[in-house]
PDB file of N, CA, C and O in Angstrom:
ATOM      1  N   UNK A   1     115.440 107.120 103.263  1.00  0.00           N
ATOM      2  CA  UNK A   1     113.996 107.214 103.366  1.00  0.00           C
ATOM      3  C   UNK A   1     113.648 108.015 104.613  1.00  0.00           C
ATOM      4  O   UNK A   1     114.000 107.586 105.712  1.00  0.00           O
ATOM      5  N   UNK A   2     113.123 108.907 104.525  1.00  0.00           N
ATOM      6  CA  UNK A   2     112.756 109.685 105.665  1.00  0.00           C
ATOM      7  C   UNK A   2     111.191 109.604 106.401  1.00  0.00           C
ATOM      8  O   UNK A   2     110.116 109.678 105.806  1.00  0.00           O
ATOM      9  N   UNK A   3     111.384 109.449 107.710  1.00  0.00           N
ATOM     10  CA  UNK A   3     110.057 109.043 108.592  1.00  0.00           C
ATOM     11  C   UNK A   3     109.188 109.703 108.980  1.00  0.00           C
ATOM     12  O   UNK A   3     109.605 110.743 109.491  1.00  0.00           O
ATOM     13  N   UNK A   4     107.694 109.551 108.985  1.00  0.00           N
ATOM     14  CA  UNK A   4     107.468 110.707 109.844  1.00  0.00           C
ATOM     15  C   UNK A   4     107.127 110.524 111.489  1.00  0.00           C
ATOM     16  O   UNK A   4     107.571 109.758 112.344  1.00  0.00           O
ATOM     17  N   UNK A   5     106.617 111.070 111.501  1.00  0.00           N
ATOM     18  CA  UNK A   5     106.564 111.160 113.236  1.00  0.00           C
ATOM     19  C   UNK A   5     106.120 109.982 113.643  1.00  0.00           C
ATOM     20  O   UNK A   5     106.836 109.209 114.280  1.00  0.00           O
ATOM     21  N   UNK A   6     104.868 109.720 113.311  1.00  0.00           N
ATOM     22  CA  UNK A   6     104.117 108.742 113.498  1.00  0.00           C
ATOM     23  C   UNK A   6     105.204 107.097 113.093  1.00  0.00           C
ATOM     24  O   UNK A   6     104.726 106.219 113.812  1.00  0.00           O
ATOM     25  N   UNK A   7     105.883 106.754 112.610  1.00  0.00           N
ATOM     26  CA  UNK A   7     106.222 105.681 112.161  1.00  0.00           C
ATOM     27  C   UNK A   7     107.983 105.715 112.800  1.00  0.00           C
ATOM     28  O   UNK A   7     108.917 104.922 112.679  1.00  0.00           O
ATOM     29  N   UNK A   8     107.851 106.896 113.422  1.00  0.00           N
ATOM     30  CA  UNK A   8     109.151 106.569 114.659  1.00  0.00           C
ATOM     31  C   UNK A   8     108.809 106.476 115.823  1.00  0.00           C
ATOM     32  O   UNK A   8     109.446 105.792 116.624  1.00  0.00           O
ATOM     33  N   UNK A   9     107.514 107.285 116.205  1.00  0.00           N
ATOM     34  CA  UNK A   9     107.028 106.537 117.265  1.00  0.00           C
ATOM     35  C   UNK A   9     106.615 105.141 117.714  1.00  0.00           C
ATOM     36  O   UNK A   9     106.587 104.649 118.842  1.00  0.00           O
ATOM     37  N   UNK A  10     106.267 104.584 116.389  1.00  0.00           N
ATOM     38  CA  UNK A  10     105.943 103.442 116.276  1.00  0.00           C
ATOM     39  C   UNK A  10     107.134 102.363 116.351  1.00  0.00           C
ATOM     40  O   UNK A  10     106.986 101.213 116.765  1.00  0.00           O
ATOM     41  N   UNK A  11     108.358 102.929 115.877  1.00  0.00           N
ATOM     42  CA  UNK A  11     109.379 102.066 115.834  1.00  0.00           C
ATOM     43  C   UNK A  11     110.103 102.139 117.165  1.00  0.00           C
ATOM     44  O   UNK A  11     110.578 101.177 117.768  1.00  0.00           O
ATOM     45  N   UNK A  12     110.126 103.511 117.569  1.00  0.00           N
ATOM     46  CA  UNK A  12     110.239 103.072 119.135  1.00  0.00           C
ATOM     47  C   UNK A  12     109.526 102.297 120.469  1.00  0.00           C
ATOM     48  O   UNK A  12     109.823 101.723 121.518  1.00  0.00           O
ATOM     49  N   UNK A  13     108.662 102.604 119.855  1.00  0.00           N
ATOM     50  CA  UNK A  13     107.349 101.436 120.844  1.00  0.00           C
ATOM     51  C   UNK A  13     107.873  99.813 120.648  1.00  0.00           C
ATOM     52  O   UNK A  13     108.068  99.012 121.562  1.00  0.00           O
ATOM     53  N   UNK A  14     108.062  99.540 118.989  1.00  0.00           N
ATOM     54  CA  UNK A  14     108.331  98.435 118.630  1.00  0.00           C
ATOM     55  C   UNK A  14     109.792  98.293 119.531  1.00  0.00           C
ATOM     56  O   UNK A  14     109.731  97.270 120.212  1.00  0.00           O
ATOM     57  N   UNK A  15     110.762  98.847 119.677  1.00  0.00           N
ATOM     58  CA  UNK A  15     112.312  98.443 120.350  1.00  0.00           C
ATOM     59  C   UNK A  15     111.949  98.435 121.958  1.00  0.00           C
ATOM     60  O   UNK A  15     112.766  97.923 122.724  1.00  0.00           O
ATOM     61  N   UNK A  16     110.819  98.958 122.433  1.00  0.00           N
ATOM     62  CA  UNK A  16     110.330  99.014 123.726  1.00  0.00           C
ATOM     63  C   UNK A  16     110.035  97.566 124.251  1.00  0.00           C
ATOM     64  O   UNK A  16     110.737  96.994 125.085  1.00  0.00           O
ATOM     65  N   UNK A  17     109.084  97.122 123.753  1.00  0.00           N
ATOM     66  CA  UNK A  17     108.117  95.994 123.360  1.00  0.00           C
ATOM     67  C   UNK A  17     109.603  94.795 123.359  1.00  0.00           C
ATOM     68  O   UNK A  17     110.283  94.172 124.175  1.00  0.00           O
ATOM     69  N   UNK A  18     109.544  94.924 122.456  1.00  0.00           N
ATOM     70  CA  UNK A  18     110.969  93.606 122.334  1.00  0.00           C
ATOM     71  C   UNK A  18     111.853  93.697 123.233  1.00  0.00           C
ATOM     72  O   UNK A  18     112.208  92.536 123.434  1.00  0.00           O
ATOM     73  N   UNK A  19     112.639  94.630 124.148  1.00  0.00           N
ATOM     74  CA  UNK A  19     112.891  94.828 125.081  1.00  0.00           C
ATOM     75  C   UNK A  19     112.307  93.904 126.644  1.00  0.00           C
ATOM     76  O   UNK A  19     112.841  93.044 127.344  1.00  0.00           O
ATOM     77  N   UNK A  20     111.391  94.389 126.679  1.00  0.00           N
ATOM     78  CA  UNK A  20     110.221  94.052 127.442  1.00  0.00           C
ATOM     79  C   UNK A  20     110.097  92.401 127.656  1.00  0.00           C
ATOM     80  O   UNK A  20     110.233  91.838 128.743  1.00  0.00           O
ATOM     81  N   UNK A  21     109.782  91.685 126.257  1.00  0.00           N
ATOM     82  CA  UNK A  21     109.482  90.635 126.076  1.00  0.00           C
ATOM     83  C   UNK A  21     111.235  89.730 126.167  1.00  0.00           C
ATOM     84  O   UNK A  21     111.262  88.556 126.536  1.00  0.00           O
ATOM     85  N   UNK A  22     112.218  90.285 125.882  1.00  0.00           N
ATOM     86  CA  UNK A  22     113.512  89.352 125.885  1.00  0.00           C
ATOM     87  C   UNK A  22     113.316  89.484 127.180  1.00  0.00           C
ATOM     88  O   UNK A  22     113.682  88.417 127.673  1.00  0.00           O
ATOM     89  N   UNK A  23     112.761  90.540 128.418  1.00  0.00           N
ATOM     90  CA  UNK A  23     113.818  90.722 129.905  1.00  0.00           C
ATOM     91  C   UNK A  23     111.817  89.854 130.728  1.00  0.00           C
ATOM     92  O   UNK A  23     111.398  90.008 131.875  1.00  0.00           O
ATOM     93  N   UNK A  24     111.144  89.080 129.602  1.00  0.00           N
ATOM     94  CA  UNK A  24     110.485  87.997 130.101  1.00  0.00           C
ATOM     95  C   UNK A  24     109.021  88.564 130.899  1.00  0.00           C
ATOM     96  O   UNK A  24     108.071  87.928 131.354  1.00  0.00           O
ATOM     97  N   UNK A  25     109.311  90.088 130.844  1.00  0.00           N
ATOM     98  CA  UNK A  25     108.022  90.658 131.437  1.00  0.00           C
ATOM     99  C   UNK A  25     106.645  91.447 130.661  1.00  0.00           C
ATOM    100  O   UNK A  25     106.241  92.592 130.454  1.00  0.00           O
ATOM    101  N   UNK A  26     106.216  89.957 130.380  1.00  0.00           N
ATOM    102  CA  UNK A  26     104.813  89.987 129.531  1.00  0.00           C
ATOM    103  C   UNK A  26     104.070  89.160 130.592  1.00  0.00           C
ATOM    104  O   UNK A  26     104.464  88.143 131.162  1.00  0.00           O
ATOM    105  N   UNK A  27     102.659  89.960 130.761  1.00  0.00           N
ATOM    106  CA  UNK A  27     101.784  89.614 131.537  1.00  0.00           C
ATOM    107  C   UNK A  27     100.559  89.267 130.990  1.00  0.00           C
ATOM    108  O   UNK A  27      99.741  90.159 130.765  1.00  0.00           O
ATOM    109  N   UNK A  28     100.220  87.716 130.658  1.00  0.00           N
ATOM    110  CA  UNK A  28      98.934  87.406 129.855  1.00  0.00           C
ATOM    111  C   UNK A  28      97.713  87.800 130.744  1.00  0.00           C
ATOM    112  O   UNK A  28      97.597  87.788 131.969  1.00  0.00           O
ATOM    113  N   UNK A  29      96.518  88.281 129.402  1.00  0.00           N
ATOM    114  CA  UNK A  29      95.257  88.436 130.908  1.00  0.00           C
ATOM    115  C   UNK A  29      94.265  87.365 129.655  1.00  0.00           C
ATOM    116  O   UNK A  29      94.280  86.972 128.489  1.00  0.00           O
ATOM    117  N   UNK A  30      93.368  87.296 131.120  1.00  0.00           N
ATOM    118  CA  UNK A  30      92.737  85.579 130.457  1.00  0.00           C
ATOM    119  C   UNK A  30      92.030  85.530 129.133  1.00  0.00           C
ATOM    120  O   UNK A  30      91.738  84.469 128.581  1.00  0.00           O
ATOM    121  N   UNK A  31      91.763  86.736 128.640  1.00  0.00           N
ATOM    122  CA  UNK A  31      91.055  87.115 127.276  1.00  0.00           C
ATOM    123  C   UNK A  31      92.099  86.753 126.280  1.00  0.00           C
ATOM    124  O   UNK A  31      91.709  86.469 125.147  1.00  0.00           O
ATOM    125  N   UNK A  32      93.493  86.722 126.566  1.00  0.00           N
ATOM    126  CA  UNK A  32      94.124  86.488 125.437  1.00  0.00           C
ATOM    127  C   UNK A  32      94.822  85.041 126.018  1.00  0.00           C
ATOM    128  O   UNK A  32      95.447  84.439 125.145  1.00  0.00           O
ATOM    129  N   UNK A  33      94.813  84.619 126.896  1.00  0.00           N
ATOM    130  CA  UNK A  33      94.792  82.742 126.955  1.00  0.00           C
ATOM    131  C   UNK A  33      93.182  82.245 126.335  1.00  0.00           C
ATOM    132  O   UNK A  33      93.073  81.024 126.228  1.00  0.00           O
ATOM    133  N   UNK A  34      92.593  82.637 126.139  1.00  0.00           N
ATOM    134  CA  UNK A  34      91.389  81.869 126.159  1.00  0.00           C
ATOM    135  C   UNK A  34      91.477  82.032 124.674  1.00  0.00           C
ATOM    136  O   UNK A  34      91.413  81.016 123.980  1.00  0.00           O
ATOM    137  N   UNK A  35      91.674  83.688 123.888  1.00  0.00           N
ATOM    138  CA  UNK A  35      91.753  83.419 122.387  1.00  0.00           C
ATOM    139  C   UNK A  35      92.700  82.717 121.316  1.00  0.00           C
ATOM    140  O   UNK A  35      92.577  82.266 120.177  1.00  0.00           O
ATOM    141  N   UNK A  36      94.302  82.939 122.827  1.00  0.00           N
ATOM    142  CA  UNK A  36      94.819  81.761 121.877  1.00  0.00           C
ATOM    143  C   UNK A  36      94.819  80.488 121.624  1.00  0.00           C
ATOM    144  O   UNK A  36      95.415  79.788 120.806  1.00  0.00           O
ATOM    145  N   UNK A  37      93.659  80.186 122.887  1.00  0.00           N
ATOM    146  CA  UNK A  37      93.379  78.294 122.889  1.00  0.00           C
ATOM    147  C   UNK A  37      92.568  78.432 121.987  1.00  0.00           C
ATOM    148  O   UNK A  37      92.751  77.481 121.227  1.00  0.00           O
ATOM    149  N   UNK A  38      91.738  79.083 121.599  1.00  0.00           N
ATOM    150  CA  UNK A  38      90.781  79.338 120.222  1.00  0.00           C
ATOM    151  C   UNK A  38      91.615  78.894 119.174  1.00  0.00           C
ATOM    152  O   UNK A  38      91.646  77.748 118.725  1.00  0.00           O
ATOM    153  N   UNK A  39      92.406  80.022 118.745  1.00  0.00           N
ATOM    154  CA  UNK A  39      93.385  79.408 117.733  1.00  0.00           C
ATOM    155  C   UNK A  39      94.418  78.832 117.787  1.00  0.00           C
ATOM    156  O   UNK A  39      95.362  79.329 117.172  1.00  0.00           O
ATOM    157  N   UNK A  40      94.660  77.344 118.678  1.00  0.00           N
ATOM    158  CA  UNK A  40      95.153  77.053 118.783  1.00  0.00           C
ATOM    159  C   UNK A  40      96.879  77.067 118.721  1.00  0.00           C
ATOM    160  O   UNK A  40      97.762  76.495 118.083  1.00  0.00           O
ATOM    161  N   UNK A  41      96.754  78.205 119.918  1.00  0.00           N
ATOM    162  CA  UNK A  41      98.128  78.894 120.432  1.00  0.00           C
ATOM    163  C   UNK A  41      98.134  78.510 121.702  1.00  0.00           C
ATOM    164  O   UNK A  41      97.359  77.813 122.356  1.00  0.00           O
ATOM    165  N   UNK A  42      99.867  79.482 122.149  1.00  0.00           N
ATOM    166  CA  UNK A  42     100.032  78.597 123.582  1.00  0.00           C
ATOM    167  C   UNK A  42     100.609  79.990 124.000  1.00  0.00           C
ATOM    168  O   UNK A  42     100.603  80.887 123.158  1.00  0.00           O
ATOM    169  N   UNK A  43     101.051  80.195 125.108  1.00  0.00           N
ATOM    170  CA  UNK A  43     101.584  81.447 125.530  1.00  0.00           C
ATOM    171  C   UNK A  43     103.116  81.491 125.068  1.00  0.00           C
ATOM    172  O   UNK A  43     103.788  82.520 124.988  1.00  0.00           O
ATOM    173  N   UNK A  44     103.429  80.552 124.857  1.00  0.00           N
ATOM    174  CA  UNK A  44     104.716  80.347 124.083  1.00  0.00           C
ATOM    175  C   UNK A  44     104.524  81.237 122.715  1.00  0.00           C
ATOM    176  O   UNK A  44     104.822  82.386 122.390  1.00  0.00           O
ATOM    177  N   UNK A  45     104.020  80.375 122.220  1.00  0.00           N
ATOM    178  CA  UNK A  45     103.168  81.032 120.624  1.00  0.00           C
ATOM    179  C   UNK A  45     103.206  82.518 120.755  1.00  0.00           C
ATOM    180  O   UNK A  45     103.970  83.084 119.973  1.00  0.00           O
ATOM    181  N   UNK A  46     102.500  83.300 121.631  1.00  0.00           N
ATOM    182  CA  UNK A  46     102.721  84.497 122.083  1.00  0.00           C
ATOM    183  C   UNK A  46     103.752  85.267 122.382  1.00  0.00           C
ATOM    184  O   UNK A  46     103.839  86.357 121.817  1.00  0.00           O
ATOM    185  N   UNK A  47     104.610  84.915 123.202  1.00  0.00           N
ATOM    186  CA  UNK A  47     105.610  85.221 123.658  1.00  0.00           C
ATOM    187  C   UNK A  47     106.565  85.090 122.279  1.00  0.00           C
ATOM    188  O   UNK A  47     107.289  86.078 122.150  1.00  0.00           O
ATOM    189  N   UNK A  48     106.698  84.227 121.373  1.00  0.00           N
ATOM    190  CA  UNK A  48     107.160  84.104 120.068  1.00  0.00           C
ATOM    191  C   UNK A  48     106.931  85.336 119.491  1.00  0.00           C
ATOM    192  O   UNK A  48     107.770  86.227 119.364  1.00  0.00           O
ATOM    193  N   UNK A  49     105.275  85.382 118.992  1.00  0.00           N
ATOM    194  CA  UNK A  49     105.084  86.243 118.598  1.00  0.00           C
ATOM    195  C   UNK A  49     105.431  87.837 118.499  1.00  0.00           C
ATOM    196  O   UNK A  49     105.586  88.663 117.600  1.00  0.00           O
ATOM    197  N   UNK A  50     105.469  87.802 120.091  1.00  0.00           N
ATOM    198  CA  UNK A  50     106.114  89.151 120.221  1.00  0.00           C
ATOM    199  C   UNK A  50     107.330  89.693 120.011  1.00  0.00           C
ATOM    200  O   UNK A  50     107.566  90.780 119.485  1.00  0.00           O
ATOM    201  N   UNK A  51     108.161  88.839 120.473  1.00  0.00           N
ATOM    202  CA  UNK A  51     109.921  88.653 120.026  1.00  0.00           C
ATOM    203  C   UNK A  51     109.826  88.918 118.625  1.00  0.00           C
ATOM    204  O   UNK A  51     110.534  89.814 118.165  1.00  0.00           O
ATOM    205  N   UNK A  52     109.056  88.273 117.873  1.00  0.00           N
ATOM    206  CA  UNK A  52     109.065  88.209 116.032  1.00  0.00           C
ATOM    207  C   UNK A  52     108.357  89.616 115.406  1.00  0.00           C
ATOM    208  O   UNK A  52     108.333  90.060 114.258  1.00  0.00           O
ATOM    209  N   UNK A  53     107.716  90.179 116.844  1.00  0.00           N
ATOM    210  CA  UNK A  53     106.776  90.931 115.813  1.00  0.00           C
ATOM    211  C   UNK A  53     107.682  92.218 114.706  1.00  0.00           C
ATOM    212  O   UNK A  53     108.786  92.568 115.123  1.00  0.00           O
ATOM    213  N   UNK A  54     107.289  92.710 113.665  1.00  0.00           N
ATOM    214  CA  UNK A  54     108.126  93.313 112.704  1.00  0.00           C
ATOM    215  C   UNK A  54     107.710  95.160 112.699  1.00  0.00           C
ATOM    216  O   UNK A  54     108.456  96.133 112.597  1.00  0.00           O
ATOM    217  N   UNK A  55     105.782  95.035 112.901  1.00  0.00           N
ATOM    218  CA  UNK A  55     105.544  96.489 112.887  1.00  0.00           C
ATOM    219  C   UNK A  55     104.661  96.769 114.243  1.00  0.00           C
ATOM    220  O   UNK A  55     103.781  95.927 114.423  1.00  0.00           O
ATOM    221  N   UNK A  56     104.722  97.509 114.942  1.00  0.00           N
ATOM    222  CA  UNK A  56     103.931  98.044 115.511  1.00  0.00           C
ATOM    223  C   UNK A  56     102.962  99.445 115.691  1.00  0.00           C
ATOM    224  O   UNK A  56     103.515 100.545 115.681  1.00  0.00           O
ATOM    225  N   UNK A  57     101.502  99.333 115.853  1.00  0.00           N
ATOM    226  CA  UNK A  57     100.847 100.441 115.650  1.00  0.00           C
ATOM    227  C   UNK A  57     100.288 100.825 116.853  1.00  0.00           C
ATOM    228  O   UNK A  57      99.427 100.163 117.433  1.00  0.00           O
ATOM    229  N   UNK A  58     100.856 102.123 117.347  1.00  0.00           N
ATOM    230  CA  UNK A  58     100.641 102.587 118.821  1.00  0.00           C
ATOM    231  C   UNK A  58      98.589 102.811 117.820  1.00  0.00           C
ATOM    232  O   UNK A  58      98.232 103.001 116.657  1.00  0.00           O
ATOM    233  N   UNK A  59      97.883 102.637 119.119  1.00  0.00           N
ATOM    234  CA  UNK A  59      96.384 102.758 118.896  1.00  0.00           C
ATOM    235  C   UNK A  59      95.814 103.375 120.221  1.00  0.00           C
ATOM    236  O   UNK A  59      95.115 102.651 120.930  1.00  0.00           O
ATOM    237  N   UNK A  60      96.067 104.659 120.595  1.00  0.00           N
ATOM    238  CA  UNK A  60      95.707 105.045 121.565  1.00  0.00           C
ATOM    239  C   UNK A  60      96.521 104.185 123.010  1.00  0.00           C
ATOM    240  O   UNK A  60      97.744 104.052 122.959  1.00  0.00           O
ATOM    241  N   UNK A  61      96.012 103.830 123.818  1.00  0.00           N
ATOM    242  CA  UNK A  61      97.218 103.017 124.977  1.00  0.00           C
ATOM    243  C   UNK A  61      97.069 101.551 124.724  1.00  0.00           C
ATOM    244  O   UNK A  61      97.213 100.814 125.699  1.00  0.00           O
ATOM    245  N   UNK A  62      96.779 100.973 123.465  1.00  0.00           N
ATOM    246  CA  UNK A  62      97.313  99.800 122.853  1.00  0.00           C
ATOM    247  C   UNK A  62      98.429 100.078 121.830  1.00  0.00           C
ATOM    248  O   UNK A  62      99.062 101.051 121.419  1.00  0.00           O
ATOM    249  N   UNK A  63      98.361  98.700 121.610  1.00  0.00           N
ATOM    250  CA  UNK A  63      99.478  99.005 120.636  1.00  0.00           C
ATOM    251  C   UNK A  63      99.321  97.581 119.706  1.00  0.00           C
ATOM    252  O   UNK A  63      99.618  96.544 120.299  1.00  0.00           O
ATOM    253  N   UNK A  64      98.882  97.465 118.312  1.00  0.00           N
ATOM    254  CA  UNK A  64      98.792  96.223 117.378  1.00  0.00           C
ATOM    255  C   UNK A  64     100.257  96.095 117.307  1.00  0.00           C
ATOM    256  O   UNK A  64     101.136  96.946 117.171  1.00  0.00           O
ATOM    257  N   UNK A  65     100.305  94.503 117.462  1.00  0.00           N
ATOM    258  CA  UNK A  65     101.562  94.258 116.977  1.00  0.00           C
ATOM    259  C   UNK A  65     101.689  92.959 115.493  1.00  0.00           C
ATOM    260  O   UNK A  65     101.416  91.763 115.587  1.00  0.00           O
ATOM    261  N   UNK A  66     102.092  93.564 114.453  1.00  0.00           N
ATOM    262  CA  UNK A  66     101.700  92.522 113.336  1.00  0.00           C
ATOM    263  C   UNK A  66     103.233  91.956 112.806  1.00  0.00           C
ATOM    264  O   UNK A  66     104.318  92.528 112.913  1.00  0.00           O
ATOM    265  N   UNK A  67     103.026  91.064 112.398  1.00  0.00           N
ATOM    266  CA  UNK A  67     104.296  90.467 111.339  1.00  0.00           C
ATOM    267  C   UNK A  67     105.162  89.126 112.281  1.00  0.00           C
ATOM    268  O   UNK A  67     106.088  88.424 111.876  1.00  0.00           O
ATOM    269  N   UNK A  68     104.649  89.105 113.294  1.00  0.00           N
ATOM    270  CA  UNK A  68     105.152  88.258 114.458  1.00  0.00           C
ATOM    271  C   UNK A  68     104.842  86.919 113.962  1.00  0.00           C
ATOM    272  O   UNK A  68     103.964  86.741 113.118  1.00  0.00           O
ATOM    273  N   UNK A  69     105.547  85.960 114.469  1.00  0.00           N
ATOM    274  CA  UNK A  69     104.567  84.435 114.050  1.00  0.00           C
ATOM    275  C   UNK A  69     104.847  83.559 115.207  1.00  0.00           C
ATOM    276  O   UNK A  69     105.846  83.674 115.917  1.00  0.00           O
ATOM    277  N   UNK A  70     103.795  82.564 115.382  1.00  0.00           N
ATOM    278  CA  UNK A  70     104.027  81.690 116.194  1.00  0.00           C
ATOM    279  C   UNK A  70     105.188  80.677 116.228  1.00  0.00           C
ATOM    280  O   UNK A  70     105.922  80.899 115.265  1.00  0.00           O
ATOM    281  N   UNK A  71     105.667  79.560 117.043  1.00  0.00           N
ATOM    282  CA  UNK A  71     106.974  78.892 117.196  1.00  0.00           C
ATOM    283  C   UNK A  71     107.028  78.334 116.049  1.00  0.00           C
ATOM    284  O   UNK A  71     108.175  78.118 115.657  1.00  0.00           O
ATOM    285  N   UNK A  72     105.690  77.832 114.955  1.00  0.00           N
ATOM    286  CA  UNK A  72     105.127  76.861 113.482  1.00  0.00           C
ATOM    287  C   UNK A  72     105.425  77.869 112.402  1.00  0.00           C
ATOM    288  O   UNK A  72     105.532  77.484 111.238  1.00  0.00           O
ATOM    289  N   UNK A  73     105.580  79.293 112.762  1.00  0.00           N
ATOM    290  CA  UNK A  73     105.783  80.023 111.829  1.00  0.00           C
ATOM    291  C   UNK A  73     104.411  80.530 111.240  1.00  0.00           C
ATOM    292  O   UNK A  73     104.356  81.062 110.132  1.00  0.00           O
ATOM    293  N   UNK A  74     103.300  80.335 112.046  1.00  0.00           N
ATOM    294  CA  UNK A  74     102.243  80.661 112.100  1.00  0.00           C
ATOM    295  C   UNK A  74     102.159  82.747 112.234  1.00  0.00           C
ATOM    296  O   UNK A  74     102.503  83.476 113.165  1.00  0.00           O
ATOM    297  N   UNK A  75     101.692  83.015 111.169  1.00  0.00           N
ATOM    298  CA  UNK A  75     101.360  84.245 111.730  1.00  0.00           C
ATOM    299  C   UNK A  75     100.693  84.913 112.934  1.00  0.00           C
ATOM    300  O   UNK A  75      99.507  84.708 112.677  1.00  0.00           O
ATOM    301  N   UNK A  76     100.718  85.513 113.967  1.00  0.00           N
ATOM    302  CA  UNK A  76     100.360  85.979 114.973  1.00  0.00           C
ATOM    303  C   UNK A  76      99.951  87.311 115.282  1.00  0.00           C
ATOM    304  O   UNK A  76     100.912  88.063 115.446  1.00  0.00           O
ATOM    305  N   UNK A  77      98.596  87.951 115.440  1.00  0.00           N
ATOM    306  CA  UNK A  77      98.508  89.679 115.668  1.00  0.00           C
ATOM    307  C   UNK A  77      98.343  89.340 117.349  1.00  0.00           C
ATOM    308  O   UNK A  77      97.726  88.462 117.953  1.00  0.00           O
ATOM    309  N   UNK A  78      99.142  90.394 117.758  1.00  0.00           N
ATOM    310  CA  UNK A  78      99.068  90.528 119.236  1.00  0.00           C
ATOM    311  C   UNK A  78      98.618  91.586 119.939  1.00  0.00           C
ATOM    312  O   UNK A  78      99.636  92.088 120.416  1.00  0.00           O
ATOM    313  N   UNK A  79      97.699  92.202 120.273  1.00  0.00           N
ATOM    314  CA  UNK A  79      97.535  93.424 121.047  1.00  0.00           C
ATOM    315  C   UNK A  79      97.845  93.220 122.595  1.00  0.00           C
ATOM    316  O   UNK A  79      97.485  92.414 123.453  1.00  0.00           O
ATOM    317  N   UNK A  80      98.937  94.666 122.533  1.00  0.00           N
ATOM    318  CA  UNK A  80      99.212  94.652 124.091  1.00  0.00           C
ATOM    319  C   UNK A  80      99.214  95.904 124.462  1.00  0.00           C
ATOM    320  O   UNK A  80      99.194  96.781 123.598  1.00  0.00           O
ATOM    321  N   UNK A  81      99.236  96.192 125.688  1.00  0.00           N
ATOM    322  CA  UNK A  81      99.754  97.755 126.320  1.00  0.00           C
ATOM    323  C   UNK A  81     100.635  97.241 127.422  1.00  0.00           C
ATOM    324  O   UNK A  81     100.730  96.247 128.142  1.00  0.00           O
ATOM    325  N   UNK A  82     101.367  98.649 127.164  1.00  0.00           N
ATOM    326  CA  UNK A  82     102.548  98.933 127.755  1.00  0.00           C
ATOM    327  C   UNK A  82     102.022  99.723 129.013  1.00  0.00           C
ATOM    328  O   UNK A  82     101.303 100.721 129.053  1.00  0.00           O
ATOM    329  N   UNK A  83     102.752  98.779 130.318  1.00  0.00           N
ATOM    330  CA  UNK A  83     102.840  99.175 131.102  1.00  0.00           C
ATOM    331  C   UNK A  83     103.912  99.636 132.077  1.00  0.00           C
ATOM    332  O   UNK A  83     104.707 100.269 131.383  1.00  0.00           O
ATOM    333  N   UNK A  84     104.353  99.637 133.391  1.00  0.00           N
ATOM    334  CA  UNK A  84     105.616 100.462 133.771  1.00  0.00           C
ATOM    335  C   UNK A  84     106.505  99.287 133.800  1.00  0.00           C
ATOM    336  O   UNK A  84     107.687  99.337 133.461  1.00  0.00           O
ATOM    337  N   UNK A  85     105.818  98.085 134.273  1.00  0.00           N
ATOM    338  CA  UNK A  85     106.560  96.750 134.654  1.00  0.00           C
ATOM    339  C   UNK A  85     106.832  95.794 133.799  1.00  0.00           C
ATOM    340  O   UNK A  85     107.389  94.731 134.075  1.00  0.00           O
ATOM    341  N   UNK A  86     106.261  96.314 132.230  1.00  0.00           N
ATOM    342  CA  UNK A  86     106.416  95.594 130.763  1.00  0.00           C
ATOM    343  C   UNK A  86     105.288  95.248 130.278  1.00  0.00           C
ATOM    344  O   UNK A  86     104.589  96.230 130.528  1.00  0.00           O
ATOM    345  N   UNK A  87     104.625  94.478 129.731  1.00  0.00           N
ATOM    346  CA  UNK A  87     103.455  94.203 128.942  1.00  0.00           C
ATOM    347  C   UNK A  87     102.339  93.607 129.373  1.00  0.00           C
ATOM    348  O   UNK A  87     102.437  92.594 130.066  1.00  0.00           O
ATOM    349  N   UNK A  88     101.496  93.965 129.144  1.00  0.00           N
ATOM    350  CA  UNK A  88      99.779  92.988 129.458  1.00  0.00           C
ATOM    351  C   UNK A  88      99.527  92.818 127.921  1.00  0.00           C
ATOM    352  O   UNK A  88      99.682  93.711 127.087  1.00  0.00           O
ATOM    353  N   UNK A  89      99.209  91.833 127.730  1.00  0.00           N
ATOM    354  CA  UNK A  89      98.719  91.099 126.282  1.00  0.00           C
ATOM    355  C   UNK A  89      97.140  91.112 126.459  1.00  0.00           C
ATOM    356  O   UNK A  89      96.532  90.537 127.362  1.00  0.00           O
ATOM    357  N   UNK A  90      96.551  91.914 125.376  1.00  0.00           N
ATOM    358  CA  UNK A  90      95.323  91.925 125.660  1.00  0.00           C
ATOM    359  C   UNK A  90      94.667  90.805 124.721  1.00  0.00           C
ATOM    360  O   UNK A  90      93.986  89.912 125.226  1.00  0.00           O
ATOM    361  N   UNK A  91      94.902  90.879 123.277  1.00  0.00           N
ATOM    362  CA  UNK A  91      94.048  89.617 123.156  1.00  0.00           C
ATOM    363  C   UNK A  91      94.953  89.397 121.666  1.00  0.00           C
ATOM    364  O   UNK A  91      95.550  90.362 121.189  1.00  0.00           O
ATOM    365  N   UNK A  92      94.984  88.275 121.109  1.00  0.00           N
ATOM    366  CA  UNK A  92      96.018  87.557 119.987  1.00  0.00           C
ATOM    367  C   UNK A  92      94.615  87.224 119.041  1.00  0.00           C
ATOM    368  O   UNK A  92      93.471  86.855 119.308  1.00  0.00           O
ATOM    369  N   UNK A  93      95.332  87.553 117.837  1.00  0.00           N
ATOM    370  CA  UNK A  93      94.297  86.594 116.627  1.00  0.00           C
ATOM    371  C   UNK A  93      95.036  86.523 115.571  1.00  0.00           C
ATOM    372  O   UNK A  93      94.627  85.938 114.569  1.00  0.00           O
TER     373      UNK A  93
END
């Protein structure tokens, strides 16, 4: 199956990201603690999420991350950007 540009960039972002999140440097900002106490998530839940996530869609200097699920097996969307020191989580739903 051959890729195009767009969906290897994306898959490299995605091996970035997981990277990032195994070596523990994800940085929550309070918009996405506050939405995951909304839906009753935890930063764990998050941090799950991200480890799990399956696709990622670079969106300008975000990046959606979908297919992830919480520790319940709860589905999880995570938006984060990539920064030099690893991730800021902008907001989960």
């Amino acid at each position: 199956m051959a890729h195009d540009i767009t969906s290897i960039k994306n898959d490299a972002c995605l091996a970035r990201i997981h990277q990032a999140a195994r070596l523990g440097r994800i940085i929550l900002r309070a918009h996405a603690n506050t939405e995951a106490r909304n839906g009753n998530a935890h930063a764990h839940d998050i941090r799950h999420a991200i480890r799990t996530a399956t696709r990622a869609i670079v969106q300008g200097v975000k990046v959606r991350l979908e297919g992830g699920t919480d520790i319940d097996g709860d589905g999880l969307v995570v938006v984060v950007r990539e920064v030099h020191c690893g991730l800021v989580v902008i907001t989960v739903f």
